[in-house]
N, C-alpha and C positions, 0 to 999 in steps of 0.2 A: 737404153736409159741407165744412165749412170749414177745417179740422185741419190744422197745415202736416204737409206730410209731406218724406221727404229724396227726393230723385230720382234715381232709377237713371241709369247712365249712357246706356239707353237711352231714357229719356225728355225727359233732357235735350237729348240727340242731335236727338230729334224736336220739341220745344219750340224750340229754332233753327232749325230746318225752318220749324214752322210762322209764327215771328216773323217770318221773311222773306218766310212768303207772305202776311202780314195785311199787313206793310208794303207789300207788290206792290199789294195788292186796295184798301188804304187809298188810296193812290195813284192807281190806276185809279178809284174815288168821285172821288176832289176832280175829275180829269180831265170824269167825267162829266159832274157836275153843274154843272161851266163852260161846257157847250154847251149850246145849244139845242134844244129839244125839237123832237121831231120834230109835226108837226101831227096824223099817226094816232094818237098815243099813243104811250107806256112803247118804248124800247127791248129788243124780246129777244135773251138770249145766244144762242150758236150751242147749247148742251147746251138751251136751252129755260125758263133759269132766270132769274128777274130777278136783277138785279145785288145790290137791297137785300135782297134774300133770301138772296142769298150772305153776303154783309157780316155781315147779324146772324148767322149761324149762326157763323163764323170769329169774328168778334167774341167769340159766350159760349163756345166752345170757349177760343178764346185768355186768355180770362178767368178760363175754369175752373180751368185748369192755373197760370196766373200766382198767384193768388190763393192756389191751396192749397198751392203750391210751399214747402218750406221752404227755398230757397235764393233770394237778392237777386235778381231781375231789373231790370236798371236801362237805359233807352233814351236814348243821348243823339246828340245832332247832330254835325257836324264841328266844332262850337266849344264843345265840350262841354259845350253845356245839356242839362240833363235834362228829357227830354220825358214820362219814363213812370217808377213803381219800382212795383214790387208791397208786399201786408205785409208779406213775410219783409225786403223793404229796411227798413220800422221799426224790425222787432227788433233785426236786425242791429246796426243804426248809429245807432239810438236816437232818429230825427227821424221826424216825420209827413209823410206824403205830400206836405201843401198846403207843409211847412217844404224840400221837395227839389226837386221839380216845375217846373221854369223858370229851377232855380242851375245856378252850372256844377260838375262835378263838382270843383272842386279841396276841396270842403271837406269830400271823402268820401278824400281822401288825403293824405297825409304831405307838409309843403313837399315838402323833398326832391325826390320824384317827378311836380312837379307841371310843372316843365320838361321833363322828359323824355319824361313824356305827350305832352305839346302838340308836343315836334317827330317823336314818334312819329308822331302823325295825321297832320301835314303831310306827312311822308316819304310817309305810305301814301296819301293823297289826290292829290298830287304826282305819285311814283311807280308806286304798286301795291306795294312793297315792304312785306313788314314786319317790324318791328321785333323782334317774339318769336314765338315761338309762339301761336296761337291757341285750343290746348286745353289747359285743364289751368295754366295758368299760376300758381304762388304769389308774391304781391304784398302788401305791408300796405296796410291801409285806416286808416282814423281813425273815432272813434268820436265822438258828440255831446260826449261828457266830456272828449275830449282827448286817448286810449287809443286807440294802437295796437291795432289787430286786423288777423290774419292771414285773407288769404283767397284761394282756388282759385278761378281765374275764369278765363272759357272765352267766346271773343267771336265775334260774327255780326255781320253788314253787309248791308246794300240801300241801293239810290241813287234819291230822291225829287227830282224836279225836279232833277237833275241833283248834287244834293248828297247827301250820305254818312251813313245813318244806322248807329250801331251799336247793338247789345245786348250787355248783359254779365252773364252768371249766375254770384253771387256764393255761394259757400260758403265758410261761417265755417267757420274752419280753427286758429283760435287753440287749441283745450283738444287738438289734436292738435300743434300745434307747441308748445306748454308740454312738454306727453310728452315730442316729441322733445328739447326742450334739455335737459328734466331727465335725459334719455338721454344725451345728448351727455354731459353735466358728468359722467354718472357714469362714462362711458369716459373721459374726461378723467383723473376722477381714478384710477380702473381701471390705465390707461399711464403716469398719472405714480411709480403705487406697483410695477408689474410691471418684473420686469429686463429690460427691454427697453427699444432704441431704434427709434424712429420716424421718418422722415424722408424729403420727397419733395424734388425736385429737377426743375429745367428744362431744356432742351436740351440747354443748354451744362454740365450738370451740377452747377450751382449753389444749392445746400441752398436750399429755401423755406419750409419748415417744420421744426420737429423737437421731440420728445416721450421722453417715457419718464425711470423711474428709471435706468436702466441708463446714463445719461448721467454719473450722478452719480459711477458706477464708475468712469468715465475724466477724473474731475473737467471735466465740460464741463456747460455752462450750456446750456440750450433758445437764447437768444438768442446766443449766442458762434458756434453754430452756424450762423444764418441766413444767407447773403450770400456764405458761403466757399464754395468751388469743393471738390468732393471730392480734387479734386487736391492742393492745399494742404492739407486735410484729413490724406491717406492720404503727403502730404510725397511725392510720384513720381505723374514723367507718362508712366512705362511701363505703355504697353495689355496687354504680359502679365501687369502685376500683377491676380492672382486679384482680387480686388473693385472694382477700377478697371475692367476687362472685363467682369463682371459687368454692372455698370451699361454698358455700350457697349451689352455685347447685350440688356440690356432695352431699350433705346431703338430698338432696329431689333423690338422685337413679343416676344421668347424672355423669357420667367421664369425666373433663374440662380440658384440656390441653392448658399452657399456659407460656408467658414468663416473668422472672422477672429480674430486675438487681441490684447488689448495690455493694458499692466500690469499681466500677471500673468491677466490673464482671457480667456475664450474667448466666442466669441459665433458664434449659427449664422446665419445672413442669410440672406437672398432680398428680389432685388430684378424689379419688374414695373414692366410699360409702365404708365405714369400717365397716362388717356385726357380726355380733354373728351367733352359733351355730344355729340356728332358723334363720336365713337370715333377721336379723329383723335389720334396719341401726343404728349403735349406736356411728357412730362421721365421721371421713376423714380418707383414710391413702392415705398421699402424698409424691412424691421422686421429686426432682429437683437437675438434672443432671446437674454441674460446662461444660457449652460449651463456655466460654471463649473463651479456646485457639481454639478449631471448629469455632468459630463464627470469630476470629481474618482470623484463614486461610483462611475461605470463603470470606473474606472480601478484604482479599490480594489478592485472585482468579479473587474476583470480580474486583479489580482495574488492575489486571494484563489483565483480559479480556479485557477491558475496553483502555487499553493502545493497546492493541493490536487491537482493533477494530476501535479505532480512527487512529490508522496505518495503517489497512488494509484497510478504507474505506477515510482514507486524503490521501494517496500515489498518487504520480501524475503518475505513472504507472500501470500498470494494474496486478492486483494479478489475479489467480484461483487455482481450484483445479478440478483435473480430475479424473474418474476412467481408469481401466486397455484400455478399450474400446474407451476412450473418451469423454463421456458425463460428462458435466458440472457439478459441486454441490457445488461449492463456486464458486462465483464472485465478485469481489469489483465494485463501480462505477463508477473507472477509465476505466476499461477493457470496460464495457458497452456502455461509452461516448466514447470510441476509434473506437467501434464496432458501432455506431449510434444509440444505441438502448437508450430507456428510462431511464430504472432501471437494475440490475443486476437479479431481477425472471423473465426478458425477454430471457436473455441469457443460464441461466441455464437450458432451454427447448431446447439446443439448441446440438449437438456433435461437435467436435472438426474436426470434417470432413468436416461440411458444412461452413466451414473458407477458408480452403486451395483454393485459387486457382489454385496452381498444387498441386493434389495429388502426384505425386511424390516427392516431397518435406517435404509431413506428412512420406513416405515409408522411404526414407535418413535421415528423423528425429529419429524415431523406431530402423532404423540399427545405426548409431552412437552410440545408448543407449548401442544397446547388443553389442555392440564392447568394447564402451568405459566406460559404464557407467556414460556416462556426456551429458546432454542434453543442450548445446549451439549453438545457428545455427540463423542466419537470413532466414526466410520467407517473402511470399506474401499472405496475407491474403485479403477477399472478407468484405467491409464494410455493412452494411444492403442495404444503397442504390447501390450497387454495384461496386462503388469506391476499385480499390484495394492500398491498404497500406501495406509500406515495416516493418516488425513487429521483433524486434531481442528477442530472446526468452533464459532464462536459467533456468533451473529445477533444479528439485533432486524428488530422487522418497520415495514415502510415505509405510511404511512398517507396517505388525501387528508384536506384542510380538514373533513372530514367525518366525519373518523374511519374510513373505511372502507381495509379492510388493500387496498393495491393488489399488496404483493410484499415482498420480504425481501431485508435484507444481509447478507452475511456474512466474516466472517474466515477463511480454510481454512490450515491451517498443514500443512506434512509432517512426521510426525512416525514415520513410519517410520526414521530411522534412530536418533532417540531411544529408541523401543522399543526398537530392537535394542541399543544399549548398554547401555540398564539391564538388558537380558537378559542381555548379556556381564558385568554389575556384579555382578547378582544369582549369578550362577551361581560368577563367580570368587570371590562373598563365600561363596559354600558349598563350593566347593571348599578356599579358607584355610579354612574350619573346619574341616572333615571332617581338612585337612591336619593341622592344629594338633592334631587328637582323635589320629592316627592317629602324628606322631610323636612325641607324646607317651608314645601307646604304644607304639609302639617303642620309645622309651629306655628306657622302665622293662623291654620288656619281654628288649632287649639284656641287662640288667644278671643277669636270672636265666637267660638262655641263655650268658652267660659263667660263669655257676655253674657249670653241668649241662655244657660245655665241659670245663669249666676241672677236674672232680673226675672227670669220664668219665677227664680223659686221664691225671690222676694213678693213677688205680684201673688204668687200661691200664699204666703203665708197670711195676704193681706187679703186676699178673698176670701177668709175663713165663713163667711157667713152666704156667700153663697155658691152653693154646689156646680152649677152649670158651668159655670166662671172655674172653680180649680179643676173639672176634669177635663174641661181645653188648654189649659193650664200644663196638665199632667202627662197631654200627650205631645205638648210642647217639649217637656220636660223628657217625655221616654223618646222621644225623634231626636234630639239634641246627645243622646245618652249613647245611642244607635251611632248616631256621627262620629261622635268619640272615639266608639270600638272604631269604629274605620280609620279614623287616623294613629289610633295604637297599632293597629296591621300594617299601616305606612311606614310609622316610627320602626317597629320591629323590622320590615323590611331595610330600612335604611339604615340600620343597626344602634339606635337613638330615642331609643325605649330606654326606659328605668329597669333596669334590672336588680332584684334581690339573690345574688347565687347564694346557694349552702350545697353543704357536702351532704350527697346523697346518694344511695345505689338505687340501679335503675330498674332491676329488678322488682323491688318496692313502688316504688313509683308507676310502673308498667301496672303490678298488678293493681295497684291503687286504681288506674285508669280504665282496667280493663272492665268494670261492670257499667261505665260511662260510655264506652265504644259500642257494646252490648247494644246497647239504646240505640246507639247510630246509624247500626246498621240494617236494614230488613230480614226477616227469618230465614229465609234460603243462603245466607252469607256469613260463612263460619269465620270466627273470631278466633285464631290459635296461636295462644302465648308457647313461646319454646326458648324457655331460660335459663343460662349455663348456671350450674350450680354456684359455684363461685364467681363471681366477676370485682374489677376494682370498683372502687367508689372515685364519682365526676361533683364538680363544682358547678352546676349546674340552676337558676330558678324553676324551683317545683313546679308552677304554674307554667311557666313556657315549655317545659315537658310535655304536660300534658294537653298546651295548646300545638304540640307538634304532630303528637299521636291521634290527636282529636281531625287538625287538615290532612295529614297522611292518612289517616282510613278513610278517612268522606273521598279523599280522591281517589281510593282501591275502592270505595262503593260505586262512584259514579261510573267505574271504568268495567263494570260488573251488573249490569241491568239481567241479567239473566241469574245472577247469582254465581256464586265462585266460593272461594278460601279467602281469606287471609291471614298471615304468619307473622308476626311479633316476633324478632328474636334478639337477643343480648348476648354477647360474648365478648372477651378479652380479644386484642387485636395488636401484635407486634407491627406496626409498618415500616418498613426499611427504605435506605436512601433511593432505592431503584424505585418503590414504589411511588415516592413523595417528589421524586424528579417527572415523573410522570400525569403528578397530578401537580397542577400549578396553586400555593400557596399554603399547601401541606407540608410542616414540617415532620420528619421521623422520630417515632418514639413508641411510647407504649400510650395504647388508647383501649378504651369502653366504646364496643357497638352497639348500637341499635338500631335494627331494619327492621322495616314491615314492604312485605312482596303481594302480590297481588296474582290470581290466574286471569285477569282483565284481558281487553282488548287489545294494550300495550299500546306502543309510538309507533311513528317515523321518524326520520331523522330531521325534520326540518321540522316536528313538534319538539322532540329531543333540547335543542339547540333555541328553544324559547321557553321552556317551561318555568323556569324562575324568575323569568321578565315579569313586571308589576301590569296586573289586565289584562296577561293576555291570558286566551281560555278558549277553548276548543267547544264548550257547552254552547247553547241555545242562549240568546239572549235572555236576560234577566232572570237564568238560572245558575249565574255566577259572578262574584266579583275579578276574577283572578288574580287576587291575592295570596288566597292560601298556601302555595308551594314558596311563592316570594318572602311570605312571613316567615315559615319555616326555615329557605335560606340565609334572613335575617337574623334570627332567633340562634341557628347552630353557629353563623360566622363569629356571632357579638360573645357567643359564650366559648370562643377558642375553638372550636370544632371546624368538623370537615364533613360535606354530606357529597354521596354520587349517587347518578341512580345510570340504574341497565336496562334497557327494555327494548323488545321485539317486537313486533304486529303479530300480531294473534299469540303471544309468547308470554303475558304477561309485563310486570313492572317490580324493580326492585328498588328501594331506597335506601342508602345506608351511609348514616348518621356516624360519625367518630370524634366522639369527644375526650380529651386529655385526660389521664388515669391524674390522681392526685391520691397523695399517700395524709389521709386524715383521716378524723373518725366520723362518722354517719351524727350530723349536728340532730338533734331532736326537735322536733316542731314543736314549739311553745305556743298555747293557744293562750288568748287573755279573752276573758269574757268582757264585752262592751258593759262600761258603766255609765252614768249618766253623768254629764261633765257642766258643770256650768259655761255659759258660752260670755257672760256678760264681765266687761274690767273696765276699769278709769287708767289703764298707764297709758303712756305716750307711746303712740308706734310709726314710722317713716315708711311710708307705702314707694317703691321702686318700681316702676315700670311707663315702658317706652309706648304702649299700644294705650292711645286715649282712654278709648271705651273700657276696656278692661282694669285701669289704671280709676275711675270713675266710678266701678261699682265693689269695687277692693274697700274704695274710701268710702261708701254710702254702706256698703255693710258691716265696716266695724265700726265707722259710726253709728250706726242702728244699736249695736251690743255696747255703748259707754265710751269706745274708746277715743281719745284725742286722736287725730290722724294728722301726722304730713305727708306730702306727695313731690315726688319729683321726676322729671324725664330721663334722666338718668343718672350715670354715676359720679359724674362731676358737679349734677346740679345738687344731690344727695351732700355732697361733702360738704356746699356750701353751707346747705340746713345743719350738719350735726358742728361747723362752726361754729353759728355763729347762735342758732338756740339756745338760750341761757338756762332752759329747762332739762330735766334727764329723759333721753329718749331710751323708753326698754327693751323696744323691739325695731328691725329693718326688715320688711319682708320684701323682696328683691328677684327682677329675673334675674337669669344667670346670663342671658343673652342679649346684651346690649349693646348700641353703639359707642365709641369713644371706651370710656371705663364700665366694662363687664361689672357682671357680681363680687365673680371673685376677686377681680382689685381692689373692688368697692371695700370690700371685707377687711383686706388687708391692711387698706389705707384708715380705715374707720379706725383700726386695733390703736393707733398713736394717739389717735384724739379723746376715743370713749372705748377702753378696753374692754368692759365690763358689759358693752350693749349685747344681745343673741340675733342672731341672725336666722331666718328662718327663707331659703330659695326656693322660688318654683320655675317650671319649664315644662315648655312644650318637649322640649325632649334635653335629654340630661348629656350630654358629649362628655362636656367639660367637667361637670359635677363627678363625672363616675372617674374621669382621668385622675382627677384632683382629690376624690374622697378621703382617700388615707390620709391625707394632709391636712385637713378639716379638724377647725379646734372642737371639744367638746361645747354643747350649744349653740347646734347650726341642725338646722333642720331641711328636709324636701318633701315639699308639695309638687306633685304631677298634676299639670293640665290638661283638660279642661275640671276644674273642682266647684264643688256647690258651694253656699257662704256657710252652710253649717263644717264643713268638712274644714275652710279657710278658720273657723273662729272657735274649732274643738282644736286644732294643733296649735294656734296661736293661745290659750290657754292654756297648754302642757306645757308649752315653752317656759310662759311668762310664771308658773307654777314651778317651773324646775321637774315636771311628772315624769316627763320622756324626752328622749332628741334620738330621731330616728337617721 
């Protein structure tokens, strides 16, 4: 088998082995067969073997392997003739055995190297030293054409007659160095297009190479570089400068990674010992990667997180993040502060279970998802102290690259105190109605109980002579009177009562009340006034005060059949915009309180939530109107104030009352003792009013007292009377609430024609009178309905007197 084949490294190993020992044995022949035979015959060796038996056998061994070797074997002398090549030397180098055979080798290599050969051998024959390496060595060859060829060669030696023969086993190496340079050139151009610089350096720190795009960024040249000292480079020859030390402690063995920047750009380095063949350190070799544009985006990452964390954690709502399960892993410190806890790594030990106070409510939450894929829903959620809050919630759910749900985020908002305003919205929007319905009815229905007044008391005065006759009469008169009060508790509820405010403290007043409350209540139910020593003074009707204090204890009696306490108290009251945001229609400022609390029965929440509705009432039939508390509401809204109340079951009831401080002096109550007024006059007076009946006994009773009367239906028909009457009318007594032209146009319009007349208004309830009062000329007066005729014809003679105008 003649086939070249390649040669393992251990056969080559052993092929120099054997070269050296054919040269020994070669040697030891010629030796021989220069002596003399011995006379017995044949010399034998010491093993028993003739010599030329040895010989041929190492001879076709060494033949065998030379021969089929596909690497060059080539033998030459210390003057480098070649003594020997095998075939793989044809292939190789393209000449025939007989054409190498006795040349010197210079024509199997490059001029160049053919000097340096020649005093390699010497040195090594000379000295024993040598020149390279002996294994392994890559070297170019020359080819019969002319052609460079690269080759791996690995050399052996023996000494023949005292001279030096060597061997050299050549492997072609060339289609593996083409690889590598077409490698090289491609990392060539790889470095020269990557933002990076490249660059190694000697001892003394002095560039000796350099590469890369990133050169280009610093407007520097590969060649501008070479030769300069990093010193001059980095312009400083302080060792503390980060990449001037750098490179120090690369040279002492340490790899320093490090950052640098200049015009505008950033670059990350590292620089390493740069070693020789011998691992011995012979300068730097440093790369500094262009991370500019890395360092930009990290930096836009970082502002972007940044924006997003001042979001996530300024948001006055509550952000998370959950998994599949429920358990918390993002919390902002919104959510935290809504939930009572401290911090958000309170919460996130926490699952989204132990929130819910009906779980059925987390189940409806889950089904809605897989329905609709939309997670929006109000909840009731459990606060840490127990407190539960109405919580509205909207998600979306959080996915991998895969699609697959990992967990959920969500918005939680509190919306418990929204609820609760639009409950105070809703309720006070039904309370104005109900009010609106109710004094409505009232006015109409004042106007026919000053009928049934007004003609009781005439039929009484005229029954004088018989008694049976005026005391059915009189209880016409006290049922009719009765009536009345009930539609004043209407009016006051619907905020359209007459009121007289004066400046007053309520301390004064309380106690004024308190021996009236006294009465109210049964012996076993303490009465206990507890009144700040100081407090401001409120603008307030005395009377409606005391009609507060009066329904506020009957309803702490009623709620106290066993007997109980109850507390009166007054105190100064700052409220702030937190508080007045909480309660729908309160504005902030400084106020006078007044509570009375009860140890009663107390509520529920669905009495709570009607107790100032007009009728309604929790008593036994016809042991209440339920009024009472609605008057009250009536009574504190009309006079600027704010009432709440608190209450528990079995905890009692608290009430409290806040009315506007007002900086005045405490007006003093003027008492005028009743005098006897004459009721009878002759002047002309213009009767106004829309309601027949009522309109009918106006004019029969001051007709009865002298007076001329005209009448009109309203304010239009009135203007035509004060036309076109050629006589002086003294007085207009007037509702205020009428169709087409009111009172008060009436008034105004009246001023052009008959400046001088007085005006005297009445009403079922005063709206407009009290809006408008200030504006009111001097000699205008008000009558509340329902009124007796004595009551109607003692003010119409102060008028007409000039006595009073109230």
């Amino acid at each position: 088998d003649s086939v070249p084949r390649e040669l393992t490294e251990g056969q080559t190993d052993a092929l120099r082995k054997l070269a050296r020992q054919v040269m020994t044995q070669l040697e030891s022949r010629r030796r021989l067969t220069a002596r003399p035979l011995l006379k017995d015959g044949p010399v034998e060796m010491p093993e028993g073997k003739r010599v030329d038996g040895i010989l041929r056998e190492s001879d076709a061994l060494y033949r065998t392997i030379t021969e089929t070797a596909s690497d060059a074997i080539i033998v030459i002398d210390e003057d480098s003739k070649i003594l020997f090549v095998n075939r793989a030397t044809e292939r190789i180098f393209g000449y025939l055995k007989s054409e190498l055979v006795g040349q010197l080798l210079t024509m199997l290599m490059p001029d160049y190297l053919w000097q340096v050969h020649q005093q390699a051998i010497k040195k090594y024959v000379g000295t024993g030293k040598r020149h390279l390496s002996w294994e392994g060595v890559e070297l170019p060859g020359l080819h019969k054409s002319g052609q460079e060829i690269w080759l791996q060669i690995s050399f052996g030696e023996s000494v023949r007659d005292g001279k030096h023969i060597f061997t050299g086993i050549c492997r072609d190496i060339s289609e593996r160095k083409r690889a590598e340079e077409k490698l090289r050139g491609q990392e060539t151009r790889l470095l020269e297009q990557m933002p990076a610089v490249l660059w190694t350096t000697d001892m003394d720190l002095r560039i000796t190479s350099s590469a890369g795009a990133g050169l280009a960024a610093l407007d520097w040249h590969p060649d501008q570089m070479v030769g300069i000292s990093l010193i001059e480079f980095f312009k400083t020859d302080d060792p503390q400068f980060l990449p001037l030390a750098a490179h120090l402690r690369a040279l002492q063995g340490e790899p320093v990674s490090y950052e640098i920047t200049g015009k505008g750009r950033t670059f990350e380095a590292r620089a390493e010992p740069l070693r020789d063949s011998e691992e011995r350190i012979v300068g730097c070799i440093s790369t500094a990667l262009d991370a500019t544009a890395r360092k930009q985006a990290e930096e836009e990452l970082r502002a972007s997180e940044r924006r997003y964390r001042s979001l996530f954690e300024g948001v006055v709502h509550g952000l998370y993040r959950v998994s599949v399960d429920g358990q918390f892993f993002e919390v902002n410190p919104a959510l935290a502060a809504m939930l009572g806890y401290d911090s958000p790594n309170e919460v996130v030990k926490l699952n989204t279970a132990n929130l819910y106070a009906d779980q059925e409510e987390r189940s409806r939450l889950v089904q809605k998802w897989l329905e609709t894929e939309r997670i929006e829903d109000e909840v009731n959620w459990n606060r840490r102290n127990g407190e539960i809050i109405r919580v509205r919630l909207s998600g979306r759910t959080l996915t991998d690259r895969h699609g697959i749900v990992q967990g959920f985020e969500f918005i939680a908002e509190d919306v418990t105190e929204r609820r609760a305003l639009e409950a105070q919205l809703r309720q006070a929007q039904k309370i104005e109605a109900v009010g609106q319905l109710a004094g409505g009815i009232a006015h109409e229905f004042n106007n026919f109980l000053g009928v049934i007044l007004g003609y009781s008391e005439l039929m009484f005065e005229e029954a004088s002579e018989n008694e049976s006759l005026r005391r059915e009469i009189a209880e016409i008169k006290a049922a009719t009177q009765r009536a009345a009060s009930l539609t004043r508790q209407l009016l006051a509820f619907s905020r359209k009562q007459l009121l007289e405010p004066k400046v007053l403290n309520l301390n004064q007043a309380t106690w004024e009340a308190h021996h009236l409350l006294r009465h109210l209540v049964p012996a076993n139910i303490d009465v206990v006034p507890v009144l700040a020593p100081t407090i401001g003074q409120v603008q307030v009707d005395p009377g409606q005060v005391q009609q507060i204090l009066i329904n506020l204890v009957a309803n702490a009696r009623d709620a106290m059949p066993e007997g109980g306490k109850v507390v009166i108290e007054t105190a100064n009251a700052d409220l702030d915009e937190e508080y007045a945001r909480q309660h729908l229609g309160l504005r902030p400022g400084r106020y006078v309180m007044l509570s009375v609390s009860d140890t009663g029965c107390g509520m529920d929440a669905e009495t709570h939530a009607h107790i100032f509705e007009p009728f309604f009432t929790t008593k036994q039939l016809g042991k209440g109107t339920g009024l009472g508390l609605s008057t009250v509401h009536g009574i504190v809204h009309q006079s600027g104030g704010y009432i709440t109340v608190e209450s528990a079951v079995g905890k009692g009831t608290t009430f409290r009352i806040y009315l506007p401080l007002v900086q005045a002096t405490v007006e003093e109550a003027k008492v005028t003792p009743p005098s006897p007024t004459e009721q009878r006059g002759s002047e002309t007076i213009l009767v106004v009013e829309d309601a027949t009946e009522l309109r009918r006994l106006l004019c029969s009773s001051l007709e009865r007292r002298g007076y001329k009367v005209h009448t009109a239906r309203d304010g239009a028909e009135a203007m035509e009377i004060l036309r076109q009457e050629p006589c002086a009318i003294h007085l207009v007594v007037s509702d205020i609430m009428m169709p087409h032209v009111d009172g008060l146009e009436l008034k105004r319009r009246a001023a052009t024609l008959r400046p001088d007349v007085k005006f005297l208004f009445m009403s079922g309830y005063s709206e407009e009178a009290i809006e408008q009062r200030q504006t009111l000329a001097q000699g205008c007066a008000f009558l509340e309905k329902p009124f007796l005729p004595d009551e109607l014809a003692s003010k119409v003679r102060e008028l007409l007197r000039g006595e009073a105008v109230a």
